[in-house]
C-alpha positions as CSV (number, residue, x, y, z in Angstrom):
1,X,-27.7,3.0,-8.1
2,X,-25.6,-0.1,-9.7
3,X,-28.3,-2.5,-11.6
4,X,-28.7,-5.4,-9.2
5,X,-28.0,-8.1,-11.8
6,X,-25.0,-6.3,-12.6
7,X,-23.9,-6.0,-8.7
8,X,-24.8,-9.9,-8.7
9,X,-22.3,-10.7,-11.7
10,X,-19.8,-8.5,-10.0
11,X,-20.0,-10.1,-6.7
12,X,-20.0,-13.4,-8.5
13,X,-16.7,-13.2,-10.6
14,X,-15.0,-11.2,-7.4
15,X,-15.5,-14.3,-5.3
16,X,-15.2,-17.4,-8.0
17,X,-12.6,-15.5,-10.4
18,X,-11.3,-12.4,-9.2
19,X,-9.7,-12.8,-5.2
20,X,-9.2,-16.8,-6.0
21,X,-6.5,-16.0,-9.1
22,X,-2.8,-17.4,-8.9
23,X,-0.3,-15.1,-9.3
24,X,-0.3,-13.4,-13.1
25,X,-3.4,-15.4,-14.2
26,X,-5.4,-13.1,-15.5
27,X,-9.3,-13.1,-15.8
28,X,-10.9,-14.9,-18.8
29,X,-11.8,-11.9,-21.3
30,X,-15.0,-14.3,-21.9
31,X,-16.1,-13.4,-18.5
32,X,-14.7,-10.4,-18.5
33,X,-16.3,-8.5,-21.2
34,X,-19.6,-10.7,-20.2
35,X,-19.3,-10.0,-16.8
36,X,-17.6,-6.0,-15.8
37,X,-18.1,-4.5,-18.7
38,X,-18.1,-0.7,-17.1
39,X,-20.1,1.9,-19.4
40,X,-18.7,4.6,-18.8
41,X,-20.1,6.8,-20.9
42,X,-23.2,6.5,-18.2
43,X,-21.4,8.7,-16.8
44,X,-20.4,11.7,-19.0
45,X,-22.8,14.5,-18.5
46,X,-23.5,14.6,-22.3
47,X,-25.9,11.2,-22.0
48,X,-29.4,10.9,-22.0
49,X,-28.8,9.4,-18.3
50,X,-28.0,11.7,-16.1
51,X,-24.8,10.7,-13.4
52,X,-26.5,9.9,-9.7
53,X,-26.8,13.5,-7.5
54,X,-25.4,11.9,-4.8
55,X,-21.2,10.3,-5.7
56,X,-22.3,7.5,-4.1
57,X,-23.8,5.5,-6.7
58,X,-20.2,6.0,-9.3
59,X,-18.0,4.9,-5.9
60,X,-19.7,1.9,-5.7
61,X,-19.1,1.3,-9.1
62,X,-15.4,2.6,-9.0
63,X,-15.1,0.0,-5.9
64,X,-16.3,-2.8,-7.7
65,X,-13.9,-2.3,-10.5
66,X,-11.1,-2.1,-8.4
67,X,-11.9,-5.2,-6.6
68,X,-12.5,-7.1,-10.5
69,X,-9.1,-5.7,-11.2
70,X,-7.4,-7.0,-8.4
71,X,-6.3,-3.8,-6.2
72,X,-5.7,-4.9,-2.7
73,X,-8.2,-4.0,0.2
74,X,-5.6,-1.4,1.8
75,X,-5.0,0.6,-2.0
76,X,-9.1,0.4,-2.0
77,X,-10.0,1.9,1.0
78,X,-7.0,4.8,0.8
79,X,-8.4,5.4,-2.8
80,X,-11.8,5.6,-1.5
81,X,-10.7,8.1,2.1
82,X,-9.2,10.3,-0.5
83,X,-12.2,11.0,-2.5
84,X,-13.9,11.8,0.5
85,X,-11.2,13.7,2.1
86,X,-10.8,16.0,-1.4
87,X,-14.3,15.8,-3.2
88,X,-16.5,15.7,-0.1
89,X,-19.8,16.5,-0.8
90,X,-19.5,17.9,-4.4
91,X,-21.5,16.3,-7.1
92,X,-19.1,14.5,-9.6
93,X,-21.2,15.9,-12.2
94,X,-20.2,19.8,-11.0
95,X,-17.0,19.2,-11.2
96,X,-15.1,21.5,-13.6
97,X,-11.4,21.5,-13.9
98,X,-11.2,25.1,-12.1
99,X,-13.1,23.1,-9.4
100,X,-10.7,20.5,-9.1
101,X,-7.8,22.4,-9.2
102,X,-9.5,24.4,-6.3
103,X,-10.1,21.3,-4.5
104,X,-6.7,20.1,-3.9
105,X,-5.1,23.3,-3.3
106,X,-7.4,24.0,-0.6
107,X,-5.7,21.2,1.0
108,X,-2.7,23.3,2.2
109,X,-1.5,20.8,5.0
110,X,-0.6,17.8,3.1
111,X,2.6,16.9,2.6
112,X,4.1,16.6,-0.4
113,X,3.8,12.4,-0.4
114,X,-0.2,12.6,0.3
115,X,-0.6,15.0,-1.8
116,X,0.4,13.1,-4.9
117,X,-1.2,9.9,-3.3
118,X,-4.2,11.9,-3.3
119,X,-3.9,13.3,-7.2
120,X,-2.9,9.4,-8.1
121,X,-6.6,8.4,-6.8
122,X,-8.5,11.0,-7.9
123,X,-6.7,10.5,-11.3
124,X,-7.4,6.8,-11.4
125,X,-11.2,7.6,-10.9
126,X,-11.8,10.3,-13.4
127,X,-10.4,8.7,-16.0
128,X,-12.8,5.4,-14.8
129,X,-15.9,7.8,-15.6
130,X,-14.6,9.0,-18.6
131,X,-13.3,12.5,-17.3
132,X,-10.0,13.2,-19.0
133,X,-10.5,16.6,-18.5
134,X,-10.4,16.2,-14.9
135,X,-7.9,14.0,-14.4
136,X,-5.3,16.1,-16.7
137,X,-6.3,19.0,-14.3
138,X,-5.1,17.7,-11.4
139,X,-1.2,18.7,-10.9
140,X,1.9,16.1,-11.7
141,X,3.2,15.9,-8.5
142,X,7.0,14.4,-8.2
143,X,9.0,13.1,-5.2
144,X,10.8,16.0,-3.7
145,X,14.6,15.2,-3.5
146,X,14.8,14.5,0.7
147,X,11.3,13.5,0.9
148,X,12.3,10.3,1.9
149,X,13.8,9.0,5.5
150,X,16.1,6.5,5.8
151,X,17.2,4.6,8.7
152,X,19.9,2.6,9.4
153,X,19.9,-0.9,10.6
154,X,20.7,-0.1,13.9
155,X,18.5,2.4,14.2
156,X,15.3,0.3,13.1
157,X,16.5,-2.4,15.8
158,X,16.6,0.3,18.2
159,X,13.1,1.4,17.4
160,X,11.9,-2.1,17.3
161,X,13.4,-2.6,20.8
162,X,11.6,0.9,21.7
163,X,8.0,0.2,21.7
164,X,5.8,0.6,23.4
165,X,1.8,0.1,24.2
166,X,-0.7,-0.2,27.0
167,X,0.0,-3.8,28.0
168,X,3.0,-5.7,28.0
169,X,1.7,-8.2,26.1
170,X,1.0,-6.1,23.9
171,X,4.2,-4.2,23.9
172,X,6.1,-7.5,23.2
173,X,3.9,-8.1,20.0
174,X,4.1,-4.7,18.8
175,X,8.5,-5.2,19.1
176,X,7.9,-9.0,17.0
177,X,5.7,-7.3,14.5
178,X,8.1,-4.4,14.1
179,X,11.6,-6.6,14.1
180,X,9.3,-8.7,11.2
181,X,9.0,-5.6,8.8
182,X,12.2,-5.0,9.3
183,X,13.9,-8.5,8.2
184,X,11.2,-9.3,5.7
185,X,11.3,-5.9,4.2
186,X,7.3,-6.8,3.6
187,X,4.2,-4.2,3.7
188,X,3.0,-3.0,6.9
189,X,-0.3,-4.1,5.8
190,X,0.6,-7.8,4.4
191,X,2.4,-8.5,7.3
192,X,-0.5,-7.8,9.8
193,X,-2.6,-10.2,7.9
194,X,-0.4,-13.3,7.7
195,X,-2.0,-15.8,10.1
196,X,0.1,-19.4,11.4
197,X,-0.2,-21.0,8.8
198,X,1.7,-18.8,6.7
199,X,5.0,-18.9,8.8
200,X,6.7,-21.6,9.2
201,X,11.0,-23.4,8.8
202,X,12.0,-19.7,9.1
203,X,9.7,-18.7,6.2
204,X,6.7,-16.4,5.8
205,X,4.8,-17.7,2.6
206,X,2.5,-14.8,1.3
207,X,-0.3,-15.4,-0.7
208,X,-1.1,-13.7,-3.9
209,X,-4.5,-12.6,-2.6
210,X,-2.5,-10.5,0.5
211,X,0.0,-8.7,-1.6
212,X,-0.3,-5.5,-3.4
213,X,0.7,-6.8,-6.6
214,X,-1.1,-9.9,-6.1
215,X,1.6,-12.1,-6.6
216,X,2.7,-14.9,-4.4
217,X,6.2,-14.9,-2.6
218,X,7.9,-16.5,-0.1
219,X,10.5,-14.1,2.4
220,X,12.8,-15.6,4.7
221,X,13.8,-14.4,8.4
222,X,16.1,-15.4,10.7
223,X,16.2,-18.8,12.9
224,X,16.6,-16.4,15.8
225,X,13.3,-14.1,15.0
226,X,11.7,-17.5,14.0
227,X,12.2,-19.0,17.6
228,X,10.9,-16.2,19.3
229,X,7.4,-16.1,17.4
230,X,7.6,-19.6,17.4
231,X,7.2,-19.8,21.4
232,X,4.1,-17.9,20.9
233,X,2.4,-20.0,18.0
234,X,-1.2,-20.7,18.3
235,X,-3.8,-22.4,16.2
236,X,-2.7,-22.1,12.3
237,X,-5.8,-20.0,11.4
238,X,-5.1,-17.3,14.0
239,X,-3.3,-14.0,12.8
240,X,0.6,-14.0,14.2
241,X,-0.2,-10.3,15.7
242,X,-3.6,-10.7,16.5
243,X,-2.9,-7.7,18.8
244,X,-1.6,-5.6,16.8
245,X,-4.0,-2.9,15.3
246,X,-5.7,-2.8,12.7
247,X,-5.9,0.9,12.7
248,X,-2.6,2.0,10.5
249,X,-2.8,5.0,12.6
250,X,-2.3,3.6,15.8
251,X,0.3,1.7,14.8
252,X,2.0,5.1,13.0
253,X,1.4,6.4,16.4
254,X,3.3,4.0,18.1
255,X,6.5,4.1,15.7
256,X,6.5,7.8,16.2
257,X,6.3,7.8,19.7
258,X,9.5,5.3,19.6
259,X,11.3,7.7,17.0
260,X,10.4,10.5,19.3
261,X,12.3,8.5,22.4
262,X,15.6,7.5,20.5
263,X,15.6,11.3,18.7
264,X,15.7,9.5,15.5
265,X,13.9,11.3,11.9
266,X,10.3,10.7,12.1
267,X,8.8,8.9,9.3
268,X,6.1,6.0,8.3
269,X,5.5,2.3,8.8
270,X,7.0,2.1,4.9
271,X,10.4,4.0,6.1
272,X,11.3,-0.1,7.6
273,X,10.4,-1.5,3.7
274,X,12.6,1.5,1.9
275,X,15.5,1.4,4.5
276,X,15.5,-2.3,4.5
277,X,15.7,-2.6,0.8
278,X,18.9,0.2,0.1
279,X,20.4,-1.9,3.1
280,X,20.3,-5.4,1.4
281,X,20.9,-3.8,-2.1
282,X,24.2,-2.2,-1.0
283,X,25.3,-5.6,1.0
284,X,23.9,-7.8,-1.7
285,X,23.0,-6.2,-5.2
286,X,19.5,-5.2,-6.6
287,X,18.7,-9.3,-7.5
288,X,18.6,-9.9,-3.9
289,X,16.7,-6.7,-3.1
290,X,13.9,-6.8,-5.9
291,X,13.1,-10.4,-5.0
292,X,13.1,-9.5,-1.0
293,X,10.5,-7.0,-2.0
294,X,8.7,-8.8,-4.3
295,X,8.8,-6.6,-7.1
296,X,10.7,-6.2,-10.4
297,X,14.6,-4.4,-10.4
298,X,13.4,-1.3,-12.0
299,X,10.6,-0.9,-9.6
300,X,13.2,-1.4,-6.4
301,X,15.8,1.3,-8.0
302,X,12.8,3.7,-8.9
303,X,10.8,3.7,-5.4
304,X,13.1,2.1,-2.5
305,X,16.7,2.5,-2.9
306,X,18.2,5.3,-1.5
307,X,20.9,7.1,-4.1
308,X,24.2,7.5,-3.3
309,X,26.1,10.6,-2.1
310,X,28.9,11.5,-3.8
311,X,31.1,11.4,-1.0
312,X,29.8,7.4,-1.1
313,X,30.4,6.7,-4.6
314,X,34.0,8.5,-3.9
315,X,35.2,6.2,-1.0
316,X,33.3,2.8,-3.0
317,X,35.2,3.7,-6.0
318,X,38.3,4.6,-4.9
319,X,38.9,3.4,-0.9
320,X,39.2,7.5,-0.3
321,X,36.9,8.9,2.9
């Protein structure tokens, strides 16, 4: 169990320091090294104190660092479901690199993308308890060429027009939130928390406390999406798709089920964010693109723009088709 004076300072410089930071300020070494210093040694199975029998007792730990260290609630609770999902039951302190290795290729359904979401987390922890060993066991996993969809404009305003749920309120939400992530080019999961207050003059203004990154930006949309979630506006405080779930799942669900309709690729909630991106970087160049996304140009090349076919670079360079 975490040392409940520890678990108090932890608590204390989350809420006073840690969630409440501007953009890029980083936390006062003072209060860091007074504060979250993480021992973890505590952990290695060659100290006098022997790691917990149950995980729990390191997660809550691993948790608390993460939140100090400003990951966002979504990257949290995925790191978290994939410990459980790949570890289970098995003590931490069993865990030999023949174990781990065993571990994730008993998983023989993922796909390649979760897979190496799932190696990234499991990575990130060991080396938090000091396990190099294990995190250099688990397997370097890189993007497979064609592991990402794309989708045209067209076809994500199609889908956004598709939609449907089990009311027509409802429905009508669901096609505003999707017709959002696809002209913002934000997060699925930053755009279901924006509340009122954050939209306004054609504008969505997200915080640095909502953002994976934890910086602050400001996206515009169009005066014509504007208007149409402007009709709907309620009190500043309330979330702008208050009915939209909070379950990713169900809302994968639904964006599959409207794929499925207009026979388009299936793919995830980030497929709008990708698409979105190669689409303004190819009408407007990779300034335009990075700061849409909110991150930095090599980051946009590296994870959201599509590359271009030959065939492409043939009739940009040269007019030929």
């Amino acid at each position: 169990m975490i040392d409940p004076k520890r678990l108090e300072a932890y608590a204390d410089l989350i809420v006073k320091k840690g969630l409440n930071l501007d953009a890029g300020q980083p936390v006062p070494d003072e209060l860091m090294a007074k504060l979250v210093t993480v021992d973890t040694a505590r952990f290695t199975t060659n100290d006098t104190e022997a790691p917990p029998a149950s995980p729990n007792g390191i997660l809550e730990k691993w948790e608390v660092d993460m939140r100090v260290h400003g990951f966002s609630e979504v990257t949290i609770n995925n790191y978290l479901k994939s410990f459980r999902i790949v570890i289970g039951d098995v003590p931490i302190a069993s865990l030999t690199t023949e174990k781990v290795r065993d571990l994730i290729s008993a998983k023989v359904k993922l796909s390649n993308n979760t897979r190496r979401f799932y190696c990234n987390a499991l990575r990130h922890l060991f080396r938090f308890i000091g396990r190099e060993d294990l995190a250099k066991a688990l397997p370097n996993i890189k993007p497979v060429e064609g592991d990402h969809v794309y989708w045209s404009y067209e076809d994500m305003y199609d889908i956004c027009c598709t939609v449907q749920s089990d009311t027509p309120e409802r429905t009508e939400q669901y096609r505003l939130y999707f017709l959002t992530l696809l002209e913002s080019g934000a997060r699925n999961s930053e755009l279901r928390e924006i509340r009122w207050k954050d939209l306004d003059n054609a504008m969505i203004r997200f915080s640095a406390g909502s953002t994976k990154m934890r910086r602050a930006r400001t996206v515009p949309i169009s005066w014509r999406l504007y208007g149409e979630l402007d009709v709907i506006r309620k009190d500043p405080e309330e979330y702008v798709f208050n009915l939209v779930s909070k379950n990713p799942t169900r809302r994968y669900k639904i964006l599959q089920k409207a794929c499925k309709r207009l026979g388009l690729p299936q793919s995830g909630l980030h497929c709008f964010r990708r698409s979105r991106a190669t689409e303004i970087y190819r009408r407007c160049g990779i300034k335009v693109a990075a700061q849409l996304l909110g991150d930095s140009e090599t980051v946009a090349l590296k994870h959201y723009i599509e590359e271009v076919g030959v065939e492409q670079i043939r009739k940009e360079v040269y007019g030929e088709g």
